[in-house]
matplotlib code that plots the C-alpha trace (Angstrom):
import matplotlib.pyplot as plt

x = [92.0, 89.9, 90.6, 88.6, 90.2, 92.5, 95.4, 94.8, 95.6, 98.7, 99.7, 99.0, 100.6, 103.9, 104.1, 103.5, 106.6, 108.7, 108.0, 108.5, 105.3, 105.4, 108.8, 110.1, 110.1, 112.8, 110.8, 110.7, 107.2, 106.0, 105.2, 102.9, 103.0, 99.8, 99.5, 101.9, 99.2, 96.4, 98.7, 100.0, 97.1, 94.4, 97.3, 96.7, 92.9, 91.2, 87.7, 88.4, 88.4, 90.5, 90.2, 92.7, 93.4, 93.9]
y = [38.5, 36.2, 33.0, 30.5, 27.3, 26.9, 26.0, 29.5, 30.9, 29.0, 29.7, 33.9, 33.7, 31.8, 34.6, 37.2, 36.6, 35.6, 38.9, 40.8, 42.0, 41.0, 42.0, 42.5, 46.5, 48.1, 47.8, 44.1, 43.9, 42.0, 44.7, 44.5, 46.5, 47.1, 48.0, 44.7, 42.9, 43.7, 43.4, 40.0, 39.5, 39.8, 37.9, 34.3, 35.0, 37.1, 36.3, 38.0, 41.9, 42.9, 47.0, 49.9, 53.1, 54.4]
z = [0.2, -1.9, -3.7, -5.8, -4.1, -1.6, -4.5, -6.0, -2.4, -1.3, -5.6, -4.9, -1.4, -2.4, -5.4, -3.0, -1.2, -4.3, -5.7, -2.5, -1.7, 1.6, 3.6, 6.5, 7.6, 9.3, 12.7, 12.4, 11.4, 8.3, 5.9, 2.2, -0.6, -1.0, -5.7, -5.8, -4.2, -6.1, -9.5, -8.6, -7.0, -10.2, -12.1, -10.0, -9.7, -12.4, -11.6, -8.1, -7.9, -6.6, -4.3, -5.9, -4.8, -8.1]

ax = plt.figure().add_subplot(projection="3d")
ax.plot(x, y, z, "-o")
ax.set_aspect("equal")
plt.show()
């Protein structure tokens, strides 16, 4: 994951969580959705590409 400051990636992290990209799994692990990432993701830093699977 790339970010343009360190602000940008504690901004993008915090809204990763909020919007429930990142979740605990039924096995207890921490878990991502990986198309909510890169969507919320590209929102918080669009100079950064980010990789889909499209």
């Amino acid at each position: 994951m790339l970010h343009t400051s360190v602000e940008d990636f504690w901004i993008t992290t915090i809204a990763f969580y909020d919007e429930g990209v990142y979740f605990l799994a039924k096995d207890g692990y921490l878990n991502y959705n990986m198309d909510k990432e890169s969507e919320i993701g590209e929102k918080y830093n669009p100079e950064i590409s980010y990789c889909r699977e499209d």
